[in-house]
Backbone bond lengths (Angstrom), bond angles and torsions (degrees), N, CA, C in turn:
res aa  C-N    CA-C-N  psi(-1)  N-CA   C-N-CA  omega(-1)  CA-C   N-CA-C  phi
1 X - - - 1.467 - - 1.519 109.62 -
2 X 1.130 117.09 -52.80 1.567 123.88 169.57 1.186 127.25 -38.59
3 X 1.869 109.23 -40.07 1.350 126.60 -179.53 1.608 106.36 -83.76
4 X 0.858 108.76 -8.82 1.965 118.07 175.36 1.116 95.02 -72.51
5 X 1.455 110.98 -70.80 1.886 105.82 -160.60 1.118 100.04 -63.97
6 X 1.717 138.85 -32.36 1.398 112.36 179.14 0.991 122.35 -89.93
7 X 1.357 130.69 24.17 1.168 148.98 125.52 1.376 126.77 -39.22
8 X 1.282 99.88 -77.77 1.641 120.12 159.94 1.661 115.65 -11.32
9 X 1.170 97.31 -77.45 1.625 142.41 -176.76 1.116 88.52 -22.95
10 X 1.908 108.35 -87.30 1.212 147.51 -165.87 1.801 100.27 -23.47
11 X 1.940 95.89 -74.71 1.469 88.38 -179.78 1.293 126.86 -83.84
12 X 1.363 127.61 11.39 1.358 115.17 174.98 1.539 104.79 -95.32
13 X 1.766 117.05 -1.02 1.322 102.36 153.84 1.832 135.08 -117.61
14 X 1.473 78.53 21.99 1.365 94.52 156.06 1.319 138.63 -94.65
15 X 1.812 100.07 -19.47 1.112 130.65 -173.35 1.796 92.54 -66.23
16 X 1.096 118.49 -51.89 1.777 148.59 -148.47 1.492 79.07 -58.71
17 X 1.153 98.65 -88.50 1.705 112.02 -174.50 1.534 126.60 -37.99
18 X 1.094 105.53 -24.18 1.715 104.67 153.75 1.535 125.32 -76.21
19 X 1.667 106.68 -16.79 1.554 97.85 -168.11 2.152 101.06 -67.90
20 X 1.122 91.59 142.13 1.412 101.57 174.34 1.370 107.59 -64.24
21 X 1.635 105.27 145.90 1.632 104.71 171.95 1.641 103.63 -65.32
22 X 1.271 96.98 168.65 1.363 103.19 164.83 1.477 116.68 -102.84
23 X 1.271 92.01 132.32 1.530 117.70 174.80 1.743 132.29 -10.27
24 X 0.978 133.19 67.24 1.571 112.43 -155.09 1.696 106.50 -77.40
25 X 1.330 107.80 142.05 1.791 111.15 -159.33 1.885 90.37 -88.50
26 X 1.455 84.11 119.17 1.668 90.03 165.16 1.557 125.50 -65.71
27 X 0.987 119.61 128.48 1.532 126.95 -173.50 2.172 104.65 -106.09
28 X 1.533 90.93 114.51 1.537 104.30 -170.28 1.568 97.07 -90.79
29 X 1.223 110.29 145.44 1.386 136.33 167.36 1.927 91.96 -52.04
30 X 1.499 110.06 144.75 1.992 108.24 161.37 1.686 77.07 -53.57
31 X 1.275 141.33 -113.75 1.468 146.63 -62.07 2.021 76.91 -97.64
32 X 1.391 114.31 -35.53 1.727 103.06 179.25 1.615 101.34 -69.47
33 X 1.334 136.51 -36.24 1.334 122.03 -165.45 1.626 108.68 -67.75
34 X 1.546 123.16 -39.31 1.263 142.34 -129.36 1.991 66.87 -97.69
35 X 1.368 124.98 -40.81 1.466 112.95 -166.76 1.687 111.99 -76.38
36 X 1.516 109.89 -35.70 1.445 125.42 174.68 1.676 102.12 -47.47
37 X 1.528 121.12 -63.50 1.350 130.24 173.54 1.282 107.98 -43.65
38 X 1.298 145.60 -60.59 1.446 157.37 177.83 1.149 98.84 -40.78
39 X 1.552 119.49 -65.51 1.428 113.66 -171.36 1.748 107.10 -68.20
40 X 0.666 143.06 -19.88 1.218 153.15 -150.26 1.957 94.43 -99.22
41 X 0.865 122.51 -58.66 1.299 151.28 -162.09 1.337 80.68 -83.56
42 X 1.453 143.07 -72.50 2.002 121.60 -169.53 1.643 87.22 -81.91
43 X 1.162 166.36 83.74 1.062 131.27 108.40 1.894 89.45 -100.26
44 X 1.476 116.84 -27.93 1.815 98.50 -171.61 1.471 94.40 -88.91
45 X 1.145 141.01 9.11 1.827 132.36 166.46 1.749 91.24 -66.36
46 X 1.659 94.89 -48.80 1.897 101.54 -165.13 1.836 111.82 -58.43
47 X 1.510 100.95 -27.10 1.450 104.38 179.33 1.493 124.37 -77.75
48 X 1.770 96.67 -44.52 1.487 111.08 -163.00 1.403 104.50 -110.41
49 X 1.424 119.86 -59.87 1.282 124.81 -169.74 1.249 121.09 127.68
50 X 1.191 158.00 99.68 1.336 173.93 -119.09 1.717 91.61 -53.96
51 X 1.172 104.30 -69.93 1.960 119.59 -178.09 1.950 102.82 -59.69
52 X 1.218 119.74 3.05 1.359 114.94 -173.77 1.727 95.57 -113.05
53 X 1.434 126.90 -9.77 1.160 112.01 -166.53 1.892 112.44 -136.46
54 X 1.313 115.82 163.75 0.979 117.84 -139.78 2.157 98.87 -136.75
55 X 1.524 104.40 148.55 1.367 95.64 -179.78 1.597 118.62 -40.17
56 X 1.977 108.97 -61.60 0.988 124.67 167.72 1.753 124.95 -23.48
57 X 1.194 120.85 -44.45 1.583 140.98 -170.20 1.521 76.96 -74.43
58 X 1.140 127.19 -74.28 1.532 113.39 -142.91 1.473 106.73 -87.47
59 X 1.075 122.90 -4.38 1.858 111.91 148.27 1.566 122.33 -91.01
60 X 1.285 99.46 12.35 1.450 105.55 -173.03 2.031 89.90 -114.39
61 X 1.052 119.64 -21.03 1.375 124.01 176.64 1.312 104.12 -98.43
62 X 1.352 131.33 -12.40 2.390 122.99 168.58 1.815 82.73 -114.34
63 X 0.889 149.11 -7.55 1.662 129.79 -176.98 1.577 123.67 70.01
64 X 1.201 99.25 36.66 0.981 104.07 162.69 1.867 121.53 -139.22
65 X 1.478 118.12 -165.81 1.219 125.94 -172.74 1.396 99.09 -65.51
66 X 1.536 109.65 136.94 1.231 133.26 117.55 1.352 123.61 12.41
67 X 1.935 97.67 -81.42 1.587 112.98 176.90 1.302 122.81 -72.78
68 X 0.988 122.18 8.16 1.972 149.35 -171.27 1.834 99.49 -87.09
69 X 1.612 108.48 -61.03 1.283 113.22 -165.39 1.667 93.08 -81.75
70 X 1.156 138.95 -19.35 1.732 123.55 173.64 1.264 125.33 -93.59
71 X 1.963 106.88 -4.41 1.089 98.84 155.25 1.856 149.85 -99.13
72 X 1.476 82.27 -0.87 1.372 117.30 159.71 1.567 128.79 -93.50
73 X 1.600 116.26 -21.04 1.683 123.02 -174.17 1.465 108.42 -119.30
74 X 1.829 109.96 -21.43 1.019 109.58 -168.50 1.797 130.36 93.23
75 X 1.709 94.56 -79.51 1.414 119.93 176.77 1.517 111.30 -129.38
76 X 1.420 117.64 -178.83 1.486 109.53 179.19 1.598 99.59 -89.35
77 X 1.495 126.74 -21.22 1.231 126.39 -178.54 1.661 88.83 -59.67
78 X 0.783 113.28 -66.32 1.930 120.24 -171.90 1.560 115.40 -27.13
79 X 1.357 106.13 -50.69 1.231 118.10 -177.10 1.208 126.97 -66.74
80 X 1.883 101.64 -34.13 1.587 110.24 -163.41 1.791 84.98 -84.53
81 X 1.359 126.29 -37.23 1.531 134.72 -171.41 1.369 91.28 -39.82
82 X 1.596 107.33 -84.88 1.723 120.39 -174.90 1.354 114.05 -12.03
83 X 1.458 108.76 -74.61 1.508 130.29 171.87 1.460 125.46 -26.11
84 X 1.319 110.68 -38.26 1.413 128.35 170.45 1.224 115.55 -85.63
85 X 1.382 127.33 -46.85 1.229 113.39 165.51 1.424 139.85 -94.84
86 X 1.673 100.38 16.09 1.814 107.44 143.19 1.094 109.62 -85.44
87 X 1.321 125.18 -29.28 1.591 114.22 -175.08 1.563 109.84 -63.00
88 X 1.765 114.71 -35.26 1.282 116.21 -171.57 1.826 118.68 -83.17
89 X 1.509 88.16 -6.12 1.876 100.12 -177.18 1.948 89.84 -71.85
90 X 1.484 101.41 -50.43 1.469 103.44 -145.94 1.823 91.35 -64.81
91 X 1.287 125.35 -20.85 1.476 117.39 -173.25 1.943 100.51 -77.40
92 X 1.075 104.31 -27.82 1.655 115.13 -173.24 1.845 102.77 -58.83
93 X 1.973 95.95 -56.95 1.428 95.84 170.48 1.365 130.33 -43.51
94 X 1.269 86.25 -46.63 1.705 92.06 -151.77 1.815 112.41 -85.52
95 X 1.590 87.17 3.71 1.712 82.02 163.32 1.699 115.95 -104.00
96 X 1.800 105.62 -21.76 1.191 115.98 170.86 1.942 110.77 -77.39
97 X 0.960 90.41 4.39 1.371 104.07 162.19 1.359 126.07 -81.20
98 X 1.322 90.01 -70.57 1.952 103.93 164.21 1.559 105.90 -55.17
99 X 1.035 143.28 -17.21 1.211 140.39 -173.30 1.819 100.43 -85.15
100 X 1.265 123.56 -73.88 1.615 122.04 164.19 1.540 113.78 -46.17
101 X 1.078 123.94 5.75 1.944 117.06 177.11 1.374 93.46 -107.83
102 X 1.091 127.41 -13.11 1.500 116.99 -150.64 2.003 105.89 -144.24
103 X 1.389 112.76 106.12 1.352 106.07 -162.16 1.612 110.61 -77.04
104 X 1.008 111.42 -5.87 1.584 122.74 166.86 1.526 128.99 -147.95
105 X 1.282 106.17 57.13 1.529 114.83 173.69 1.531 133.27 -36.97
106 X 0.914 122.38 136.56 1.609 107.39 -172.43 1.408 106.52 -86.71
107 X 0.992 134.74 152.17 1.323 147.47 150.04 1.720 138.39 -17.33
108 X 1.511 80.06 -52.99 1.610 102.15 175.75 1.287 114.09 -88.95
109 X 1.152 115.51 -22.12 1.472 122.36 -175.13 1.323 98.12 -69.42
110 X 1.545 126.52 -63.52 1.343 129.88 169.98 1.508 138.43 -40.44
111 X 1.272 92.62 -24.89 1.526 97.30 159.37 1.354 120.92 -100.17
112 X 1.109 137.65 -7.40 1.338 159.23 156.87 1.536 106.08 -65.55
113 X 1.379 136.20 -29.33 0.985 138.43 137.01 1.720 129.46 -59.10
114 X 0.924 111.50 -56.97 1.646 113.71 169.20 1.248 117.31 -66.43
115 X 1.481 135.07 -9.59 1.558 150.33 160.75 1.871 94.16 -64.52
116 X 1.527 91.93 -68.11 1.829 95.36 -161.78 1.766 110.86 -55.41
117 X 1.317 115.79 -17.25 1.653 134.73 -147.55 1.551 84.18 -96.34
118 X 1.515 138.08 -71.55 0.965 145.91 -141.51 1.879 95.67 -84.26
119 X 1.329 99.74 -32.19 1.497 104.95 -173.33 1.602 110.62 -51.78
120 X 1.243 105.21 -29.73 1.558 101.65 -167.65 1.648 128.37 -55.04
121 X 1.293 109.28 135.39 1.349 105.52 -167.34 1.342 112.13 -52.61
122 X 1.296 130.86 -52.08 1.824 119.56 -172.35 1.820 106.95 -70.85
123 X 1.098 98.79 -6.69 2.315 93.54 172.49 1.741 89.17 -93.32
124 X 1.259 144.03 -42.07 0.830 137.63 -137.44 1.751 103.02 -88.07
125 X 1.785 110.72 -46.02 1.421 109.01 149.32 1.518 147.45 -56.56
126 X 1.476 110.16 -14.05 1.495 145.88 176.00 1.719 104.40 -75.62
127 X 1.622 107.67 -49.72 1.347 112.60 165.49 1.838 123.33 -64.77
128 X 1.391 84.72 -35.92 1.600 78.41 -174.37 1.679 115.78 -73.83
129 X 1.892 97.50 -37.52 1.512 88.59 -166.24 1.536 95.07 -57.38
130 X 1.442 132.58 -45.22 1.750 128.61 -173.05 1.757 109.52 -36.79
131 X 1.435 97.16 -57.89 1.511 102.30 172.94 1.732 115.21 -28.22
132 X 1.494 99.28 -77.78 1.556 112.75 -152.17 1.642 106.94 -91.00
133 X 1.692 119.24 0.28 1.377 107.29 153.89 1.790 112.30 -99.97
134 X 1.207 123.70 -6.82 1.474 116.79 157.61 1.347 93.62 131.99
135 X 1.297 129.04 -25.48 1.353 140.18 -145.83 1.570 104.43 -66.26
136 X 1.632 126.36 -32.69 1.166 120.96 -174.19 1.701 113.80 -82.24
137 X 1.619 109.30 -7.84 1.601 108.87 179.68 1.532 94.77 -97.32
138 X 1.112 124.14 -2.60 1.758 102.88 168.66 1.530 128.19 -92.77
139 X 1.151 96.48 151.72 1.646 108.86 -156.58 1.884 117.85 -59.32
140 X 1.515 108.52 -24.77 1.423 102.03 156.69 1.894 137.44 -122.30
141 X 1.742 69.26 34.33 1.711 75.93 176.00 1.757 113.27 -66.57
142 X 1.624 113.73 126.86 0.920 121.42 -174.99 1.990 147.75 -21.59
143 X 1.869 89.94 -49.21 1.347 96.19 171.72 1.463 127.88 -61.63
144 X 1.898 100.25 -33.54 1.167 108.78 -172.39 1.548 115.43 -62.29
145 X 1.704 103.51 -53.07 1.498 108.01 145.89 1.443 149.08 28.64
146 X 1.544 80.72 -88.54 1.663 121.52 -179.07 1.519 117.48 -50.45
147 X 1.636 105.11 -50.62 1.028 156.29 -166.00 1.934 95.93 38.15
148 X 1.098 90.26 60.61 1.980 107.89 177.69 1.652 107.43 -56.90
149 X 1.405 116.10 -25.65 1.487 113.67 171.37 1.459 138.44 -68.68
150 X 1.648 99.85 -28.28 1.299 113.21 152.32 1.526 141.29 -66.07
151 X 1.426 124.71 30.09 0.791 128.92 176.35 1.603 98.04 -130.73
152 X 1.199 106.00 -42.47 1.273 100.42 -171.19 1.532 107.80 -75.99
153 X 1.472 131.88 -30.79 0.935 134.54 174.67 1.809 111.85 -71.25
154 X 1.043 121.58 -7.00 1.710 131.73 171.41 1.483 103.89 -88.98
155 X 1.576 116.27 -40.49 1.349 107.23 161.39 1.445 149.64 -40.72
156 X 1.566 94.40 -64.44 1.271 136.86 171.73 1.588 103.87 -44.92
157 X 1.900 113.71 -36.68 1.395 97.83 -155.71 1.644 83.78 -104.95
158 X 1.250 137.32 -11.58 1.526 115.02 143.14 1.063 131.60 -58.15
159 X 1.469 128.86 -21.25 1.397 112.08 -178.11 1.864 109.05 -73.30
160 X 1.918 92.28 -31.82 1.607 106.15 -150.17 1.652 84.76 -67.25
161 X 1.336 129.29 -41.31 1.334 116.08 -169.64 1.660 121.14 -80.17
162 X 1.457 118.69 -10.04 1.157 113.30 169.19 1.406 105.64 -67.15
163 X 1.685 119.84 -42.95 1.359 108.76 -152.99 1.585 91.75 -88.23
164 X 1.569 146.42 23.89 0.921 139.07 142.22 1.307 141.20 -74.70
165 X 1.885 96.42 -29.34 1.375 107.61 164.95 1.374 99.51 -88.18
166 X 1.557 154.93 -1.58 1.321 127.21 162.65 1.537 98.98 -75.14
167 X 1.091 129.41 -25.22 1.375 111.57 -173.36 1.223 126.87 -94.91
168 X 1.499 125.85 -5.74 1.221 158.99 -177.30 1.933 107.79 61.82
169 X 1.395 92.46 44.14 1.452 97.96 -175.54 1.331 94.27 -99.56
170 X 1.525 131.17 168.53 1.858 148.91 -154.11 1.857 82.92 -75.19
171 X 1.539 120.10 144.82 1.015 136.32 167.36 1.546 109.91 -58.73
172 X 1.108 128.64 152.53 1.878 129.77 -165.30 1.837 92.87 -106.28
173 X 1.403 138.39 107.19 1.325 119.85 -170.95 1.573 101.38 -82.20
174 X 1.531 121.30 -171.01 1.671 102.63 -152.29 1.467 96.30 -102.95
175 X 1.650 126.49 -12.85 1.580 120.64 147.37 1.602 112.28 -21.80
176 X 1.753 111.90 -54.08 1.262 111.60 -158.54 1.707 95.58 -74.38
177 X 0.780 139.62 -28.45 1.500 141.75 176.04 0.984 93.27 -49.81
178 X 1.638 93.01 -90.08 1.700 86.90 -168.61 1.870 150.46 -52.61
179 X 1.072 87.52 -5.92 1.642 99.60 166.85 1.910 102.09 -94.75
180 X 0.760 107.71 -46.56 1.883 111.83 179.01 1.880 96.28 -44.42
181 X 1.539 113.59 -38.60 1.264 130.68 -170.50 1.603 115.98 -64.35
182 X 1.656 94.52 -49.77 1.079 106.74 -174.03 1.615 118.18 -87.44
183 X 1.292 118.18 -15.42 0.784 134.18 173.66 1.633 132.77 -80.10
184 X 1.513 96.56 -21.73 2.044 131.37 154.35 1.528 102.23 -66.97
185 X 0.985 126.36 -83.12 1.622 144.26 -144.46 1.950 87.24 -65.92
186 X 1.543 125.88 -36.16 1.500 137.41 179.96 1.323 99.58 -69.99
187 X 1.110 120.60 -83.66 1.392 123.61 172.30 1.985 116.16 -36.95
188 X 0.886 128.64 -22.45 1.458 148.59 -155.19 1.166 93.62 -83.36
189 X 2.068 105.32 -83.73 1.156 114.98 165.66 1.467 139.70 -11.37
190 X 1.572 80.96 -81.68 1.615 114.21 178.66 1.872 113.93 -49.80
191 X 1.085 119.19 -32.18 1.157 114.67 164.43 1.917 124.68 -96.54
192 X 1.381 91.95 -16.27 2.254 89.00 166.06 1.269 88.77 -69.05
193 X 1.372 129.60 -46.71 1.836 109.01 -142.12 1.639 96.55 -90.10
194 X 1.265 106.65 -33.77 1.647 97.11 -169.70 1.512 117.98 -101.19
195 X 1.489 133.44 -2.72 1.270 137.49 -156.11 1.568 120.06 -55.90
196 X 1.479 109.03 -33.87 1.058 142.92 -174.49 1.534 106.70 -56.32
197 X 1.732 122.39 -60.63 1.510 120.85 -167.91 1.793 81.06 -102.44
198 X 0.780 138.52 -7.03 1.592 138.50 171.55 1.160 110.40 -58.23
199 X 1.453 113.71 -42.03 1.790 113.30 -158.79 1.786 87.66 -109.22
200 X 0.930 126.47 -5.35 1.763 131.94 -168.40 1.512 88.88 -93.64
201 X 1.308 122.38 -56.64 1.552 118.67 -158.17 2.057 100.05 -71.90
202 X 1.651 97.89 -3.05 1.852 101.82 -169.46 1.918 94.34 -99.51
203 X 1.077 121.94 6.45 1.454 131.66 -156.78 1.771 100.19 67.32
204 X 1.074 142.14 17.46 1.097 128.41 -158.78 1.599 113.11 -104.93
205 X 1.398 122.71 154.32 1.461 110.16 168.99 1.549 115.89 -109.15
206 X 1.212 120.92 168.77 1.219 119.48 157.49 1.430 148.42 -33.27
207 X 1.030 158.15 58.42 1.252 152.48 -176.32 1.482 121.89 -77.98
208 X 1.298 118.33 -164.80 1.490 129.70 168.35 1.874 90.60 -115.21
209 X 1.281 139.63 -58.93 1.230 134.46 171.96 2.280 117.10 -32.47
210 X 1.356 98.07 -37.93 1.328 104.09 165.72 1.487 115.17 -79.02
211 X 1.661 129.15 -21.03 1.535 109.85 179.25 2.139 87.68 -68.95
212 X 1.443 95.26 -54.63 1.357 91.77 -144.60 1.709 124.03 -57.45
213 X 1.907 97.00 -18.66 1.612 97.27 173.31 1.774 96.18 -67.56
214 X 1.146 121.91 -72.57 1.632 122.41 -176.60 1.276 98.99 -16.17
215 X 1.165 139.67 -76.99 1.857 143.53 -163.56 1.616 94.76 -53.53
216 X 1.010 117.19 -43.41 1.610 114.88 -155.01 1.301 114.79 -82.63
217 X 1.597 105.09 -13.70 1.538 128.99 -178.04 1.748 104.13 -85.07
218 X 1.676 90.02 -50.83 1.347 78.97 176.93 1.670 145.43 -106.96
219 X 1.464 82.53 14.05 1.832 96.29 157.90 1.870 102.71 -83.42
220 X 0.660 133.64 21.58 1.526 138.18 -156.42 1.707 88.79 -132.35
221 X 1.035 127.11 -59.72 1.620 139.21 169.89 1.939 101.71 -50.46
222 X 1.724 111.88 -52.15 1.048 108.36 -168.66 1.509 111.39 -75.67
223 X 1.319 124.78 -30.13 1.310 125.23 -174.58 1.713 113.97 -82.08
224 X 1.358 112.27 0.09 1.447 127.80 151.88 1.182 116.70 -62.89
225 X 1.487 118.23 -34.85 1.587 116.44 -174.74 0.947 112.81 -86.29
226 X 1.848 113.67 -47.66 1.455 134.22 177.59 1.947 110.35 -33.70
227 X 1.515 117.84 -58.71 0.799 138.76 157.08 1.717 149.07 -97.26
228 X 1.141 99.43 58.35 1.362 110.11 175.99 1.624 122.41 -26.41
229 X 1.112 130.98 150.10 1.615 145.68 173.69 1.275 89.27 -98.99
């Protein structure tokens, strides 16, 4: 009988020592949670499409509440806004990036970067939904804001004027930037969102040989402005 209960004993504290700890709940920084949601939130833009998805979906895609993403976005307009204008910070970086790697960047190169950056399919749906729910003609929609283009376009027009005085060709004033600019990011646009019934209404189909003449055509248009005669 004695040897029973220490029996007993034995495995009910062996039993003990297997139970798993319990879980301790990680506690996220706002600025890491608000990024978890973001990511969470562009991988179903990348699936569905901004107009295909819903607050619900994207706390149901990071695992958490519902009431988590409205108290950080607010609205789903809020969220999809945000989204766009981290996507548009990280294109801002990453040319002011290339700008500190490189002690004399070219001009064209830099916009040849902000062509390839903006091209991407999940910025390119981010732009449109802004477009066609109204959000990009109102006066404090975020990107506009930011105004993230002005830097890169202040860049751009140092590089464009150094390589004018190496060549002793007329200085490019920063009007000419900025229309060369605006006239990239238009053209840019205008061909991610529409290329498709663009090249259909030409009898034409899709290729990868058709993105790259279009770009090549129109850095060729832009380096007209860049450098004036």
């Amino acid at each position: 009988m004695q040897r029973a209960k220490g029996d007993s004993r034995a495995k009910a504290g062996a039993g003990s020592g297997t139970r798993p700890p319990a879980k301790t709940r990680v506690r996220r920084s706002p600025e890491v949670a608000r990024a978890e949601l973001l990511d969470a939130a562009e991988r179903l833009f990348a699936e569905r499409g901004p107009d295909a998805v819903g607050l619900r979906d994207v706390a149901g895609e990071a695992g958490v509440s519902h009431g988590l993403i409205t108290h950080y976005f607010k609205t789903y307009e809020g969220l999809v806004e945000q989204a766009l204008v981290r996507r548009t910070t990280r294109v801002a970086n990453a040319i002011l990036a290339r700008l500190q790697a490189q002690s004399e960047p070219s001009a064209i190169d830099l916009v040849q970067l902000l062509i390839g950056s903006v091209s991407d399919p999940i910025h390119l749906r981010l732009v449109a939904w802004s477009i066609l729910t109204g959000r990009a003609q109102s006066a404090d929609f975020l990107p506009g804001r930011e105004r993230g283009l002005r830097p890169i376009a202040d860049a751009i027009h140092d590089a464009a004027i150094r390589e004018a005085e190496q060549r002793g060709s007329p200085r490019p004033s920063l009007d000419d930037v900025d229309y060369a600019l605006l006239l990239a990011l238009g053209a840019t646009y205008g061909w991610g969102l529409g290329k498709v019934p663009f090249l259909a209404a030409l009898g034409r189909k899709g290729t990868l040989r058709n993105d790259q003449e279009v770009t090549a055509r129109l850095i060729t248009m832009v380096r007209a402005l860049l450098a004036p005669e």
